[in-house]
N, C-alpha and C positions, 0 to 999 in steps of 0.2 A: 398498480397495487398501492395501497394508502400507506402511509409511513409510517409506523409506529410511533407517536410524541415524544420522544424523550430524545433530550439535545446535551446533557453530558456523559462522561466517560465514566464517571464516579461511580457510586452506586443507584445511578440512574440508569446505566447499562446495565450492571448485573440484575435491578427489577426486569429489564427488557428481555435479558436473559430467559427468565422465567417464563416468560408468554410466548417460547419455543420452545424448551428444556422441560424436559421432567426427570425424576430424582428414580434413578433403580435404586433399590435394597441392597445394601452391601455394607461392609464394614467401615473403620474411618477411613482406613489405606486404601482401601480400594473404589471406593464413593466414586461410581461411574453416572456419566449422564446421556439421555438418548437422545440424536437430533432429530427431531421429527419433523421439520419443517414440510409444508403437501408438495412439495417443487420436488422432492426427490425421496425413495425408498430406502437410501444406503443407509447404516447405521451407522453414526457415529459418537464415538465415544472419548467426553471430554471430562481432562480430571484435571482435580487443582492443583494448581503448585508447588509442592511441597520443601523445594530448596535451587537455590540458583545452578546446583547443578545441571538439573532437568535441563533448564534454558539455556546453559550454553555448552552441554550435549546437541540440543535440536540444533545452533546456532552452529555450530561447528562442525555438521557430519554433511555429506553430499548426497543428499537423494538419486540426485538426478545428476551425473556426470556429464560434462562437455567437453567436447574436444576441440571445438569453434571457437571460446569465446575472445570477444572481441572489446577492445575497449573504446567509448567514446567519449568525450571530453575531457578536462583536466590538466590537458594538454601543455605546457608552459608557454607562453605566459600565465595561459588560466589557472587558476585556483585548484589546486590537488582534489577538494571536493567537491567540486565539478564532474569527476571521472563517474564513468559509469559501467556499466557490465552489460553488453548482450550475447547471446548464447544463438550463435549462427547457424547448429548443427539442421541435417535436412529435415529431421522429425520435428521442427518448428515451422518450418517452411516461409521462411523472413526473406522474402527477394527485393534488390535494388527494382524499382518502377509500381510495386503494388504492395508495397506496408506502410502500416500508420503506425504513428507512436502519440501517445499523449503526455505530455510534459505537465507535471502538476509542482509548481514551486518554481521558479527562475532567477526571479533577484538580478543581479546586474551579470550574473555571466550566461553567456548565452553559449558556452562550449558544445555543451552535448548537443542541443537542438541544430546549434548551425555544422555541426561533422555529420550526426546522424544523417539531416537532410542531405546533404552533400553523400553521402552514400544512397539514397535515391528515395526515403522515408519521405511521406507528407506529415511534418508535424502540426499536431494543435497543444496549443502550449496555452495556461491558465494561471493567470499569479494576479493578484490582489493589493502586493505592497510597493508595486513599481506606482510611479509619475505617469506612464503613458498608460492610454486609452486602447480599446480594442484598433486592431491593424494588422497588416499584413507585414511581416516583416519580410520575407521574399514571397515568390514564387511557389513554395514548398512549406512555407513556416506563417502559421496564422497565430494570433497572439487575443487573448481574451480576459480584461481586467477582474476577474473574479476567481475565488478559490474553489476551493474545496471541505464541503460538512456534510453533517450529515441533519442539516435545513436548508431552507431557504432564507437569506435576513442580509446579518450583519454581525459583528463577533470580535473581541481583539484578537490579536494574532499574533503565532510566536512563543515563545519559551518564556512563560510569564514569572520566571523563578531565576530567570538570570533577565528580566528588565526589558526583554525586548517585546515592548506593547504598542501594538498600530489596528486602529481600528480597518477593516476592511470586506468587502463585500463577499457574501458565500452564496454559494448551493448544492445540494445534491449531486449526484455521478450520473444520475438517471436524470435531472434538468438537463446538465452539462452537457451533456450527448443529444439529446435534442437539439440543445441551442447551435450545435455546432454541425446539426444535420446527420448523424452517427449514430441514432438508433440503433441500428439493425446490423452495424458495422461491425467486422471483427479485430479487434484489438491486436497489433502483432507485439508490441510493449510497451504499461504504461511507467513512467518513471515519477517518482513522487518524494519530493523534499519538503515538509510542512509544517516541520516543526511541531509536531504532538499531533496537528491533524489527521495524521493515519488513523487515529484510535477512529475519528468521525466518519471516514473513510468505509474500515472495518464493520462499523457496526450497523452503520446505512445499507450496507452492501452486505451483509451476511441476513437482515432483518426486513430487510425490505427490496431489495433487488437483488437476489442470488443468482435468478434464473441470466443476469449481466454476468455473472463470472466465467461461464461458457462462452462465449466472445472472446476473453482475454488468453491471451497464449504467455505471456511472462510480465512479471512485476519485477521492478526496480526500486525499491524502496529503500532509501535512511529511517532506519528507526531509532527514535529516542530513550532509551531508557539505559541506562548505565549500571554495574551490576561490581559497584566496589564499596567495600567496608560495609556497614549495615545498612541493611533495606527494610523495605514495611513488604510482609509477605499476605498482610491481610485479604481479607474479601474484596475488598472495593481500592486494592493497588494498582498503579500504573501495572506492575509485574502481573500480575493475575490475569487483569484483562486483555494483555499479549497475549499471555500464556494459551487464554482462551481461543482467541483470533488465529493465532498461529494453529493449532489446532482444528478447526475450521475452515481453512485454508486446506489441509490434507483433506478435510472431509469432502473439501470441493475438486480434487486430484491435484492442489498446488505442490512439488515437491520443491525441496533448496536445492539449486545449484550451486550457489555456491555464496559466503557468508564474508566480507570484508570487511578490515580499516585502512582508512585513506593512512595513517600515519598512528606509531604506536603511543602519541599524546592524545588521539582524539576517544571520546568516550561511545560516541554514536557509531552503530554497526549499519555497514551496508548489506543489502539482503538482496539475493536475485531469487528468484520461484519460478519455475516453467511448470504448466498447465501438464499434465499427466496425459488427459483426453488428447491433448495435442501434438504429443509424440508419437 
C-alpha cells in the first residue's frame, strides 16, 4: 500500500485525517466521525476532546483485565523505566520457545530485552541513538540501528522541548519488518520508548498499514504527553491527536490492561493494550 505523504503529527496528521474520516451531522457535543478505511466494515466512531478528563478516564480504567501480568526489566541495578508490563494470561497465548517481541527504543539499558529473552522471547530490538551498528547481541536478541516513523529518511530525535536533539536514521513499521524478515509474522508484543515517535508510529500504522495491526497481540508503550496545569486542547494538539489514536486502537480491538507510572515524579504514562481478537 503507498503511504500517505505526510511526515508530521501537527496539523499535517489531522489533514491526513481527513483522507479516511468523514464528518456525520450532528451537533458540537456530539460531532461523531465514521472510519471508513476499505480494510475493514466496523464502524468507528471518533470524537474530540473535550477536557482532560476524558483522557485520564480511558488512562485509568481496565478494559481488559489480567491475572498474569508479569514484569520485565527495571530491575535494580536497572533504571525503574526500564520496567515493563506483559500480560501472560492464556487468551494471549505468549509461550517461552515461540514469541517475538519487538523492542523500539533501547538507549543504554538493555533490562527488558535481555530478561524477556532469557524467558524464551526472540527479540528484535531497533534504536537509532546508540554508537553500535546492527549486531547480534545474543543468541535470541538481534539489534538494528534505525528507529521508528512514519518515513523512510532521517529526523532529529527526542523530546525537542527539553533539548534532547540527535539526528538519526528512520523508517516505517512495514519497511522494519521486512528488513528484519517479519512480514507475515505475528507480533506476541511490541515495546516502544521514542520519545514522541509513537505519534509517527500511530499514524503510519492506522493510514497506511492497519491490516499489520492484526499480527500484533499487545503494545507496550510510554507515552509522552503530560496533563498538568494548562494545556492547548486545540485541533492540531499533542492531546488531540492521542486522543484520536487511542481511539482507533479500540476500533482495531486494542483494549488497556492496564495504565502505569514508573514513579509519582515522572510525567510520562506507561500504557499496555492487548488485542481483543486475540483473547
Amino acid at each position: 500500500m503507498k503511504p500517505v505523504a505526510v511526515r508530521s503529527f501537527g496539523v499535517g496528521g489531522l489533514l491526513c485525517l481527513g483522507l479516511i474520516l468523514y464528518f456525520r451531522k450532528g451537533n458540537s457535543q456530539s460531532s461523531k466521525y465514521q472510519y471508513v478505511h476499505g480494510l475493514t466494515d466496523r464502524k468507528c466512531f471518533i470524537q474530540p476532546l473535550a477536557n482532560l478528563t476524558q483522557l485520564r478516564n480511558y488512562m485509568n480504567r481496565q478494559e481488559a483485565p489480567c491475572k498474569n501480568l508479569r514484569q520485565f526489566g527495571g530491575t535494580p541495578p536497572a533504571p525503574a523505566g526500564g520496567k515493563k508490563l506483559v500480560c501472560l494470561d492464556p487468551a494471549y497465548d505468549i509461550h517461552p520457545g515461540r514469541c517475538l517481541v519487538l523492542s523500539f527504543g533501547v538507549g543504554d539499558d538493555w533490562s527488558f530485552e535481555d530478561e524477556i529473552a532469557e524467558f524464551g522471547c526472540k527479540v528484535v530490538a531497533f534504536d537509532p541513538t546508540t554508537t553500535q551498528g546492527n549486531h547480534r547481541r545474543s543468541d535470541m536478541i538481534e539489534f538494528y540501528s534505525v528507529g521508528i516513523s512514519n518515513y523512510k529518511g532521517s529526523k532529529l530525535l527526542g523530546m525537542m522541548r527539553y533539548g534532547k536533539k540527535k539526528k538519526g536514521k528512520v523508517d516505517r513499521y512495514e519497511n522494519l519488518l521486512e528488513m528484519a524478515g517479519l512480514t507475515s509474522q505475528v507480533i506476541d508484543y511490541i515495546k516502544m520508548d521514542v520519545e514522541l515517535s509513537e505519534l509517527d508510529f500511530f499514524q503510519d500504522m492506522f493510514f497506511n498499514s492497519p491490516s499489520l495491526l492484526q499480527n500484533i497481540k499487545q503494545i507496550g508503550m510510554e507515552v509522552h504527553h503530560d496533563d498538568e496545569g494548562d494545556v492547548d486542547l486545540g485541533a492540531a494538539s499533542v492531546y488531540q491527536l492521542f486522543w484520536m489514536y487511542y481511539q482507533l486502537l479500540q476500533c482495531h480491538g486494542f483494549r488497556v490492561i492496564q495504565a502505569y507510572n514508573h514513579n509519582s515524579h515522572r510525567r510520562w504514562t506507561e500504557m499496555l493494550w492487548g488485542r481483543e481478537m486475540a483473547r
